[in-house]
MDAnalysis code that builds the backbone (N, CA, C; Angstrom):
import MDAnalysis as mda
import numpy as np

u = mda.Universe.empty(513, n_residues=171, atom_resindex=np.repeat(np.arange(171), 3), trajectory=True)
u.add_TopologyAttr("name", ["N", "CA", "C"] * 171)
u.add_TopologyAttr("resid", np.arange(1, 172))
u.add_TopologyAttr("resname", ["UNK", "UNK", "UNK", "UNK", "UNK", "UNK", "UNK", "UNK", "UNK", "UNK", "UNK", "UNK", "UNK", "UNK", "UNK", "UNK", "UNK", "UNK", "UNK", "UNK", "UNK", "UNK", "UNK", "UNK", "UNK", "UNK", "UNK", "UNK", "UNK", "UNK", "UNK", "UNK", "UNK", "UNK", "UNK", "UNK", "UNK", "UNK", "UNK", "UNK", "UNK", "UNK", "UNK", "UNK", "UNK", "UNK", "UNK", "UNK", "UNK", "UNK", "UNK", "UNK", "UNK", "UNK", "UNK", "UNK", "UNK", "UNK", "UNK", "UNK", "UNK", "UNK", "UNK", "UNK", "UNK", "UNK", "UNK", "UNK", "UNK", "UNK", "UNK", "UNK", "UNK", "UNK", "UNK", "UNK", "UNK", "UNK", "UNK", "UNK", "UNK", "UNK", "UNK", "UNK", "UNK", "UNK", "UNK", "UNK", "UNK", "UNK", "UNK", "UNK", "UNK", "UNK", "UNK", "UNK", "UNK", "UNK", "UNK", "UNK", "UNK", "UNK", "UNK", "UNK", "UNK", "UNK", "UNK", "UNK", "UNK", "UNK", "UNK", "UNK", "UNK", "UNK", "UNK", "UNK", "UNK", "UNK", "UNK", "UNK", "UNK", "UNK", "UNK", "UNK", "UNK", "UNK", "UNK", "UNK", "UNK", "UNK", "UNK", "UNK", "UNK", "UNK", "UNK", "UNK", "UNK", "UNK", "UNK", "UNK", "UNK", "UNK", "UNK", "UNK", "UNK", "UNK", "UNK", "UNK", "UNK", "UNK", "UNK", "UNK", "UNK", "UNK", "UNK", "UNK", "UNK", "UNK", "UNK", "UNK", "UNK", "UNK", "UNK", "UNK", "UNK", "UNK", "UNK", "UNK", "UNK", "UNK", "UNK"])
u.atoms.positions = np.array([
    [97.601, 89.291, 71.561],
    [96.299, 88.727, 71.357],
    [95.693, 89.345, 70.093],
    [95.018, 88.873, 69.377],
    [94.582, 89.273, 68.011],
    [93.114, 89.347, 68.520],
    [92.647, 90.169, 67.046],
    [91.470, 90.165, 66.928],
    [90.598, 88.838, 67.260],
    [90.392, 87.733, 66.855],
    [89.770, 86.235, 66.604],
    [89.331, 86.077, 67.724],
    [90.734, 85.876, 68.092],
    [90.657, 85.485, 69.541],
    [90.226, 85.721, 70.764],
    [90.111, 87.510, 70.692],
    [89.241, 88.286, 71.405],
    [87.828, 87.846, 71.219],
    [87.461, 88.450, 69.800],
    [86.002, 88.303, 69.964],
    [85.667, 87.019, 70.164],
    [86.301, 85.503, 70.140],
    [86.070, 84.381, 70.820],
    [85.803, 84.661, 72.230],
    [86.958, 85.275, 72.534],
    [87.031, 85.401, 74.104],
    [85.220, 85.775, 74.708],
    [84.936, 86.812, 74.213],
    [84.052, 87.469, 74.452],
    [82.161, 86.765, 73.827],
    [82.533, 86.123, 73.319],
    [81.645, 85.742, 73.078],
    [81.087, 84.397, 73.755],
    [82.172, 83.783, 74.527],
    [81.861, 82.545, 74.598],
    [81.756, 83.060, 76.321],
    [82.467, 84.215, 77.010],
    [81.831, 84.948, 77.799],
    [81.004, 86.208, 77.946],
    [80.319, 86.119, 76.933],
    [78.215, 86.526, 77.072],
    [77.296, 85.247, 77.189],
    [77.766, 84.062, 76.866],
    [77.168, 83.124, 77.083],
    [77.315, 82.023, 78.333],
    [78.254, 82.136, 78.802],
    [78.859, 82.016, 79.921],
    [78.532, 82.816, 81.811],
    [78.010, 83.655, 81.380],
    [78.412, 85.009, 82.694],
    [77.063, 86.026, 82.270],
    [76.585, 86.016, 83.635],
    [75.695, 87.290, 84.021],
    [76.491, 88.708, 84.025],
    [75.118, 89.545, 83.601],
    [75.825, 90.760, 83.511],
    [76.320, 91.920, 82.528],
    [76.863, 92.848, 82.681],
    [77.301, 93.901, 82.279],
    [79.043, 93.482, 82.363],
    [79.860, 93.559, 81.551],
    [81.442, 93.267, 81.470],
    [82.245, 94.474, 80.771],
    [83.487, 94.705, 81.027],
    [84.369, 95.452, 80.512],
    [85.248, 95.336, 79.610],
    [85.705, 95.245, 78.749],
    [87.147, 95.055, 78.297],
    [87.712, 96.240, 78.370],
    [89.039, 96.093, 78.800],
    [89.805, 98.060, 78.866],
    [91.005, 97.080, 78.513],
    [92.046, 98.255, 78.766],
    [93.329, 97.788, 78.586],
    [93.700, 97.602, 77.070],
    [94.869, 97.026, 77.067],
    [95.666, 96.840, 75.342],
    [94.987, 96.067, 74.713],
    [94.064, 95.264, 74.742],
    [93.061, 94.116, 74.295],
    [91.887, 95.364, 73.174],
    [92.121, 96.548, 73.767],
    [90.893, 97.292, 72.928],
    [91.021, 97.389, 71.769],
    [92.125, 98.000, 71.532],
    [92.347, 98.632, 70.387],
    [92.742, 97.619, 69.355],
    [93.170, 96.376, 69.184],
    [93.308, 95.034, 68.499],
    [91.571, 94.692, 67.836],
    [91.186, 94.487, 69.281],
    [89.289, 94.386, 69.012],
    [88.905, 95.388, 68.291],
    [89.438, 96.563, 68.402],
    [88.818, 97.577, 67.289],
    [89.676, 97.455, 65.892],
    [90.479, 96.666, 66.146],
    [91.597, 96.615, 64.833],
    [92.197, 97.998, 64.917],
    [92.563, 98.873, 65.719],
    [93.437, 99.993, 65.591],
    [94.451, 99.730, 65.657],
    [94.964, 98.964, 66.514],
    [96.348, 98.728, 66.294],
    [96.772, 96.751, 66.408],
    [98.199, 96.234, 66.293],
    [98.049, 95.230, 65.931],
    [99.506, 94.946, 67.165],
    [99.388, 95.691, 67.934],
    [100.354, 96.086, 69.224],
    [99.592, 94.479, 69.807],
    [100.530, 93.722, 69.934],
    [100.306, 92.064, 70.582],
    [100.036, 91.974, 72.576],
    [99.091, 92.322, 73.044],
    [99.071, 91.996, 74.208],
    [99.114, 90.647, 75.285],
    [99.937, 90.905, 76.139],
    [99.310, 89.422, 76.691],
    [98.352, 88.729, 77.572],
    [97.615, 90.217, 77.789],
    [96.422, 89.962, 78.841],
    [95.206, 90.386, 78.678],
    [94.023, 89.871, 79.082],
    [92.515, 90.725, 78.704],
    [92.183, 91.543, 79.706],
    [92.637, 92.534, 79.855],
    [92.128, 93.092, 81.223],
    [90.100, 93.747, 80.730],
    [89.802, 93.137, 82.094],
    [88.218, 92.636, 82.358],
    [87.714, 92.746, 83.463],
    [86.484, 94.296, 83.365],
    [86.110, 94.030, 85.045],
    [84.508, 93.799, 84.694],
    [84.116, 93.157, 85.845],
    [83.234, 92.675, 86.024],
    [82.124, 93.569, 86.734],
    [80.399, 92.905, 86.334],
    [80.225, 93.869, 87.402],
    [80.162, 93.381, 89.034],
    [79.486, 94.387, 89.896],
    [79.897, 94.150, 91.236],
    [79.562, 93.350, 91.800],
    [78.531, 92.499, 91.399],
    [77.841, 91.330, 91.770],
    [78.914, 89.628, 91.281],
    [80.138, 90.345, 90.690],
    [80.187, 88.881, 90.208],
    [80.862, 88.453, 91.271],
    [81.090, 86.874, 91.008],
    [81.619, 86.186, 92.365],
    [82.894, 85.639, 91.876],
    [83.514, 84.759, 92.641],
    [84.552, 83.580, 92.521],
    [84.138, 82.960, 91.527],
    [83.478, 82.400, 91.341],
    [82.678, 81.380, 90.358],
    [82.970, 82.012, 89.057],
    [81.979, 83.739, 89.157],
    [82.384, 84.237, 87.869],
    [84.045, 84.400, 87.331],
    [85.261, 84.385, 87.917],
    [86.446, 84.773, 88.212],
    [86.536, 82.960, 87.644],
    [86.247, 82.169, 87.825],
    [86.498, 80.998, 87.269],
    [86.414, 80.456, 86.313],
    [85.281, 80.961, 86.216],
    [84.880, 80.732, 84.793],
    [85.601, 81.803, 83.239],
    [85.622, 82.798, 83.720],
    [87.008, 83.928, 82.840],
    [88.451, 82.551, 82.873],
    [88.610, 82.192, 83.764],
    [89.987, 81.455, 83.803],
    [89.751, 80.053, 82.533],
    [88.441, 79.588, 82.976],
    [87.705, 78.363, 82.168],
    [87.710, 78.620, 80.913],
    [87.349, 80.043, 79.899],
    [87.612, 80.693, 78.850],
    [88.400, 80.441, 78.204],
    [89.499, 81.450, 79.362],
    [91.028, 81.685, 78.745],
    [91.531, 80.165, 78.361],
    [91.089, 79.098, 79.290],
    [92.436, 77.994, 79.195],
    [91.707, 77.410, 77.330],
    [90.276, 77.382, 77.393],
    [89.948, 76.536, 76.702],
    [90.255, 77.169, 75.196],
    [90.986, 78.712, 74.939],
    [91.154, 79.273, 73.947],
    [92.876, 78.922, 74.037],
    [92.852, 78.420, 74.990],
    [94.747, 78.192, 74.656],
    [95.951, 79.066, 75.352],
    [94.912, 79.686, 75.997],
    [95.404, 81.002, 76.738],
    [95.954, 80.188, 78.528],
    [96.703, 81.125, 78.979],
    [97.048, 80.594, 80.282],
    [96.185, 81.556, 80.874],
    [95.914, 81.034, 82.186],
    [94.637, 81.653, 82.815],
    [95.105, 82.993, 83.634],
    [96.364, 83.036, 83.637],
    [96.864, 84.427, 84.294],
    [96.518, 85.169, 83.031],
    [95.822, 84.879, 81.753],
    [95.614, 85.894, 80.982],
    [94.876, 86.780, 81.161],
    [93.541, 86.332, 82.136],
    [92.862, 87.406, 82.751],
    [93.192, 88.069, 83.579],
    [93.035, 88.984, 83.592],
    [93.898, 90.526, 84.738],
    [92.524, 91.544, 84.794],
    [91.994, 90.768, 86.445],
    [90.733, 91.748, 86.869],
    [91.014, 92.968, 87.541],
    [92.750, 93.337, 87.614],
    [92.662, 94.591, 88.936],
    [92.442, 95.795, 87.920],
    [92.102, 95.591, 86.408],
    [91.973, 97.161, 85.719],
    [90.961, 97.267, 86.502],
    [89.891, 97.138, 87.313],
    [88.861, 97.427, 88.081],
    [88.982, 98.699, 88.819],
    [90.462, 98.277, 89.750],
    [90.926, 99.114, 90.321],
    [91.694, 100.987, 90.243],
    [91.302, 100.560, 88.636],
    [91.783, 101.923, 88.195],
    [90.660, 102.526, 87.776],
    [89.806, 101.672, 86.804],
    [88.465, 102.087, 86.768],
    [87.615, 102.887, 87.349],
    [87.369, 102.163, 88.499],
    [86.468, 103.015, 89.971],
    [86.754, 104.216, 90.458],
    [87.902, 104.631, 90.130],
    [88.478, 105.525, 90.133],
    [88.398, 107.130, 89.026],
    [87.898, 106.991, 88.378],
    [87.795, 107.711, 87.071],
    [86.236, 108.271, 87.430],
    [85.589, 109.645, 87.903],
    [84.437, 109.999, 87.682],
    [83.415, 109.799, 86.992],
    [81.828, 109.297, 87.053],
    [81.053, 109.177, 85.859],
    [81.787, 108.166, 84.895],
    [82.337, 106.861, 85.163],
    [83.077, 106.089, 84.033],
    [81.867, 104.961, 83.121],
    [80.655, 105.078, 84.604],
    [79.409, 104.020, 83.912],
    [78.870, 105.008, 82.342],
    [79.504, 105.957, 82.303],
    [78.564, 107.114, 80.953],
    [79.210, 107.219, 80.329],
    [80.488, 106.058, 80.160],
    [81.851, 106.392, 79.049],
    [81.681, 104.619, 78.377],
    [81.139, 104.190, 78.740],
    [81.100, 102.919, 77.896],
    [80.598, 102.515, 76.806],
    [81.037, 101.604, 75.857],
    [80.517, 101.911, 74.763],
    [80.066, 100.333, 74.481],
    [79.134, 99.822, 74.162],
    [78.721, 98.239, 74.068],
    [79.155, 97.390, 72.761],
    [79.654, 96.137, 72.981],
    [80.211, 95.872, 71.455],
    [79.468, 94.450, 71.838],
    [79.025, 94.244, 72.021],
    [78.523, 92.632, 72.199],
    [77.198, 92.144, 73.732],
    [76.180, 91.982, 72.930],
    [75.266, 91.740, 73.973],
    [74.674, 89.894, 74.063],
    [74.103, 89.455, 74.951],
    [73.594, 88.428, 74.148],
    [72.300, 88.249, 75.522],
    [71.675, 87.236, 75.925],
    [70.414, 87.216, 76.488],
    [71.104, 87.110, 78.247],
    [72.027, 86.658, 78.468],
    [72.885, 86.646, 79.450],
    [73.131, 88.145, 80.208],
    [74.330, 88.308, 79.230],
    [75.556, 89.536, 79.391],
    [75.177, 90.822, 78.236],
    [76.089, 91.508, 78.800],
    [76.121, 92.568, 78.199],
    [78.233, 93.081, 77.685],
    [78.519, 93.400, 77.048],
    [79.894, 93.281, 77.033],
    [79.972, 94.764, 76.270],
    [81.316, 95.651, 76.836],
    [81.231, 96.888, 76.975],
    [83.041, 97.275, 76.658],
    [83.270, 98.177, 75.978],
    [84.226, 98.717, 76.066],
    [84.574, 100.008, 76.257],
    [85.568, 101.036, 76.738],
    [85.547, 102.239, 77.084],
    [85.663, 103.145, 75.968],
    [84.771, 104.089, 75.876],
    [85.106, 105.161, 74.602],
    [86.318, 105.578, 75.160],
    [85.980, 106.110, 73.784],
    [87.991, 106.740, 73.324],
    [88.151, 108.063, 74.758],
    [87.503, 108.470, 75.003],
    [87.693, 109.390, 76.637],
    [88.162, 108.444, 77.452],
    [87.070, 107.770, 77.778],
    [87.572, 106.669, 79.331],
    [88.564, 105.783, 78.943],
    [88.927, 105.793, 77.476],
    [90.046, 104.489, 76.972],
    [91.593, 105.969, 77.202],
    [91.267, 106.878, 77.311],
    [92.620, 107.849, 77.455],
    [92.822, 108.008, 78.614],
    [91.632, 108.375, 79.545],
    [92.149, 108.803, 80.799],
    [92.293, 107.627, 81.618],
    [92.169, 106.284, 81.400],
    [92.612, 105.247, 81.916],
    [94.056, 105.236, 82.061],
    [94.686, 105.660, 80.924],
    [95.933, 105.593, 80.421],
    [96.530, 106.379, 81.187],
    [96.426, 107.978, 81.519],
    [97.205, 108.864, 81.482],
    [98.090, 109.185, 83.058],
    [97.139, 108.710, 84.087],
    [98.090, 108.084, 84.906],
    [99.567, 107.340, 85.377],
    [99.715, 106.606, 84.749],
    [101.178, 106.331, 84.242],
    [101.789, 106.119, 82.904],
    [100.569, 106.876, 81.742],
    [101.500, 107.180, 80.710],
    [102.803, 106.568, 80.393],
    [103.220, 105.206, 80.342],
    [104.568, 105.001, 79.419],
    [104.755, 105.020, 78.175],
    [105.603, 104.746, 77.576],
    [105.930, 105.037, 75.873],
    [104.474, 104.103, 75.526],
    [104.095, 102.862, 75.714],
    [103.370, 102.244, 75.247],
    [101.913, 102.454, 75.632],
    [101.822, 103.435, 76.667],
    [100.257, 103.773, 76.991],
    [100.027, 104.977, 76.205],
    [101.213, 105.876, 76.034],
    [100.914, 107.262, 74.912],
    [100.883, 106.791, 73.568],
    [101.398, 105.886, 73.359],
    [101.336, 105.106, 71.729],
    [99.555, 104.548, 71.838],
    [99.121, 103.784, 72.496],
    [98.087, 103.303, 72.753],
    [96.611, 104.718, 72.481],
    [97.198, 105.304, 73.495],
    [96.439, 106.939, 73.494],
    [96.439, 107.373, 71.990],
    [97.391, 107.539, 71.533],
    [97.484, 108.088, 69.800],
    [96.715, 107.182, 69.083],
    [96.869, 105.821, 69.611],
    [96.084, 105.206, 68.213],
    [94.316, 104.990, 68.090],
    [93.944, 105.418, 69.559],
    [92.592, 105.511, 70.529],
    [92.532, 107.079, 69.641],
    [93.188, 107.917, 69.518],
    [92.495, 109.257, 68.826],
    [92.777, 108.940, 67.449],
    [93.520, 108.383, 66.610],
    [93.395, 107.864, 64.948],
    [92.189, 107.401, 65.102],
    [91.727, 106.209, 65.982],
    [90.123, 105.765, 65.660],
    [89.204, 106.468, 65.654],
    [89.179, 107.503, 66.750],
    [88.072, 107.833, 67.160],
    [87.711, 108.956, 65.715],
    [89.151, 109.470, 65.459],
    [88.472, 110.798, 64.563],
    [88.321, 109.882, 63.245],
    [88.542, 108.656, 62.740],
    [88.351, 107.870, 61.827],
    [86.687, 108.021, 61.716],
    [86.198, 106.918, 62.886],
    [85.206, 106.687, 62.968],
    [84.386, 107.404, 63.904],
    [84.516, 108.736, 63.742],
    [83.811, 110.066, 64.369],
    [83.585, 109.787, 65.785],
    [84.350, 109.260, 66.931],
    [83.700, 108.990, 67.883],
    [84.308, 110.478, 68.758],
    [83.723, 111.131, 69.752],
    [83.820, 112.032, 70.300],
    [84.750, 112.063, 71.121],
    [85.511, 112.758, 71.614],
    [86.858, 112.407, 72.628],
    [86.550, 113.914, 73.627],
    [86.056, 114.092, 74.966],
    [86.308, 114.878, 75.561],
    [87.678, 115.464, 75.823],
    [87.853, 116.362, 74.666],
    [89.210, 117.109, 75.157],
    [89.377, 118.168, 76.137],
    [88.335, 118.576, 76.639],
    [88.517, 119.659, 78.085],
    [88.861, 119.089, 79.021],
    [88.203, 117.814, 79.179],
    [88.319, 117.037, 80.920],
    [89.962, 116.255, 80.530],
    [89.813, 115.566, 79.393],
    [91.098, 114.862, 79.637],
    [92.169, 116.493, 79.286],
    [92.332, 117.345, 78.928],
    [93.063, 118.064, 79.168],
    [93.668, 118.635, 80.528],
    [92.547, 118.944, 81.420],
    [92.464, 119.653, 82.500],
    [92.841, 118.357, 83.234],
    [92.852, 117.196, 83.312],
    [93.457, 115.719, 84.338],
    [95.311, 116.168, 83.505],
    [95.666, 116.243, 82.655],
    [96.866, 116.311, 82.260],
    [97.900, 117.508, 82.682],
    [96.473, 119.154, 82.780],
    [97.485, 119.881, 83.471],
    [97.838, 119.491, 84.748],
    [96.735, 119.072, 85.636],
    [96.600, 118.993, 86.957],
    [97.872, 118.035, 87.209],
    [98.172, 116.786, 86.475],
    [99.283, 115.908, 86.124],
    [100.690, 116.686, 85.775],
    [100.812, 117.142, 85.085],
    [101.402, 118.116, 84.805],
    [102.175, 118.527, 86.067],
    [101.656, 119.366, 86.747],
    [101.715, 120.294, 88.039],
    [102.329, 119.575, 88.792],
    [102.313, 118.150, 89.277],
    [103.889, 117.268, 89.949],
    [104.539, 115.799, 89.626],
    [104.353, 116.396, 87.866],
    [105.073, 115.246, 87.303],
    [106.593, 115.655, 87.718],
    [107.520, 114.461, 88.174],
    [108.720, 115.341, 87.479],
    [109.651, 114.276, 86.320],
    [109.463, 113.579, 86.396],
    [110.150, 112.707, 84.688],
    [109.507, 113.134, 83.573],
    [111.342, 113.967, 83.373],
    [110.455, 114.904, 81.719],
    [110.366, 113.790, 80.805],
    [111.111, 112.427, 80.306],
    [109.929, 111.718, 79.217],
    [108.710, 112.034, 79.823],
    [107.974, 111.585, 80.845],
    [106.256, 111.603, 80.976],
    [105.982, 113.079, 80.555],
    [106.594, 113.983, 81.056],
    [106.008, 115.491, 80.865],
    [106.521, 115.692, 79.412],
    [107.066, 115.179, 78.598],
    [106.751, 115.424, 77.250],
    [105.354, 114.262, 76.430],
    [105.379, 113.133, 77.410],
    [104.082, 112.684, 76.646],
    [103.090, 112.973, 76.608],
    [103.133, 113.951, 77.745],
    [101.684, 114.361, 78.468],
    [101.450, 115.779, 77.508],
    [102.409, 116.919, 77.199],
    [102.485, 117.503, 76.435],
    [101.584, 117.353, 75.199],
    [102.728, 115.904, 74.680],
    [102.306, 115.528, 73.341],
    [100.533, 115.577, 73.019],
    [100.294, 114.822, 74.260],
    [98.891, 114.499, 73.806],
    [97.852, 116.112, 74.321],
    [98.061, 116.488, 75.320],
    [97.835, 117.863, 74.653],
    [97.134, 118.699, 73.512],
    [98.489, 118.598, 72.645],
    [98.439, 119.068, 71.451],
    [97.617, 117.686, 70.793],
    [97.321, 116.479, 70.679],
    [96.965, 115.392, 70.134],
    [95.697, 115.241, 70.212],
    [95.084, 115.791, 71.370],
    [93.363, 115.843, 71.800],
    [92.621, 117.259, 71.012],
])
């Protein structure tokens, strides 16, 4: 998914949809132009109030941009909710009289990741810290450190325990 197409995406849902919205996932860093890594899904959570309807209308989006409607992928939610204090890690890229549309700073865009860490979520992670120290954005390196030892402690696939390493030294 490219840049264009995103901020289409997103724009035509602030006008569309009540609310506060997410973008996470591989869709970020394209939207930020950090990397040009081709995804095939928008992962998008909503807030808690949305309904079926809202879930339809994301599908109504996707088709009318050309997209197949399995392009939306709402369970990043599920990883989300999960992450402490994640409502104080968001960062807003698009508002309009509707919606509100939000993406995760470079913290909540790492420790999303670091959970199952594959080659392409630690690549993702690296290019989330090129931006951030680009464009000065702050990266809590104590907390996401201290989630990596704790990770650490019963990883046992040494690729992961060298990515986890890596970034480490990378934060």
């Amino acid at each position: 998914m490219e840049k264009k197409l995103l901020e289409k995406f997103i724009h035509l849902l602030a006008n569309k949809v009540d609310g506060k919205w997410i973008i996470i996932g591989g869709s970020v860093l394209p939207l930020l132009e950090a990397s040009f890594r081709h995804t095939q899904d928008i992962d998008i959570v909503g807030p808690s109030s949305s309904t079926q309807k809202d879930t339809l209308t994301l599908m109504e989006i996707a088709q009318s941009l050309g997209l197949p409607i399995e392009a939306i992928n709402q369970a990043a939610s599920f990883f989300l909710y999960k992450i402490p204090n994640w409502e104080k890690e968001l960062v807003l890229i698009h508002k309009s009289p509707k919606a509100s549309i939000f993406r995760p700073s470079a913290t909540l865009y790492i420790l999303l990741k670091l959970k199952r860490l594959s080659e392409t979520d630690f690549e993702d992670c690296m290019k989330m810290i090129e931006y951030a120290k680009i464009h000065k954005e702050s990266i809590d390196k104590k907390r996401i450190q201290k989630i990596i030892h704790t990770l650490l402690k019963k990883e046992t696939s040494e690729p992961k325990i060298k990515r986890l390493k890596n970034l480490i030294l990378s934060t």
